[in-house]
C-alpha positions in Angstrom: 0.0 0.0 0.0 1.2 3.4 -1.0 2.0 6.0 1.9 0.5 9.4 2.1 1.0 12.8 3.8 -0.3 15.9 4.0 0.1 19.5 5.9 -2.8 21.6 6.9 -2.6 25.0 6.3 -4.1 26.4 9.2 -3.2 27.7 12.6 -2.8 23.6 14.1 -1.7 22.6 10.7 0.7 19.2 11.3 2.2 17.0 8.7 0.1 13.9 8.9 0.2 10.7 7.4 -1.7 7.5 6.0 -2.1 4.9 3.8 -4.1 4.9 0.3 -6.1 2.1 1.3 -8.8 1.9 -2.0 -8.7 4.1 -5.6 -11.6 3.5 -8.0 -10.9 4.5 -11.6 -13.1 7.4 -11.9 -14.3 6.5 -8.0 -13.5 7.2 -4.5 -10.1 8.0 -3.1 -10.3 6.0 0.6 -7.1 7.1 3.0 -6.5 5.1 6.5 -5.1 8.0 9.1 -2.1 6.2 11.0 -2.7 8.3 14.3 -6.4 7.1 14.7 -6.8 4.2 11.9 -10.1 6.0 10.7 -10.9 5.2 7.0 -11.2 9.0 5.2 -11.5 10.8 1.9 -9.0 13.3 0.7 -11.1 16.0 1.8 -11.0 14.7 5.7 -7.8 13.5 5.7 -6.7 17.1 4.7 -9.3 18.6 7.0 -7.6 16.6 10.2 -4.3 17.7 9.8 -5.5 20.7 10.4 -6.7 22.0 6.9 -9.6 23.9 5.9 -12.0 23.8 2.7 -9.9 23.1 -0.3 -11.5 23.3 -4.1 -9.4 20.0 -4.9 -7.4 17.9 -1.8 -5.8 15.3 -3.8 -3.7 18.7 -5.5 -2.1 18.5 -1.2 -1.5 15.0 -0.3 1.6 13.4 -1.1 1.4 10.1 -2.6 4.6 7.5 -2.1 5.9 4.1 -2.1 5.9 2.6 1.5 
């Protein structure tokens, strides 16, 4: 499984990371959080490290091998 990251951009922003757990051609984008295990979509994931509302959160997470 790949490994993500991300950094909010807010006032608690922290550099989080995950795992890209499922990707659907043309689908949904599902992200495991390693900090909590919660399954989340880009938008979340973004959202709890400390991000706010973003037009497109996939543009701010990291993708790498693991």
């Amino acid at each position: 499984m790949p490994g993500v990251s991300t950094l909010g951009d807010g006032p608690n922003g922290k550099n989080t990371e995950g795992f890209l757990y499922a990707y659907k051609r043309g689908g949904e984008v599902k992200i495991v959080c390693i900090c909590h295990g919660h399954f989340l979509t880009p938008a979340q994931f973004f959202k709890h490290a400390g991000g706010g509302d973003v037009e497109n959160p996939l543009r701010l997470i990291t993708v790498g091998p693991n």
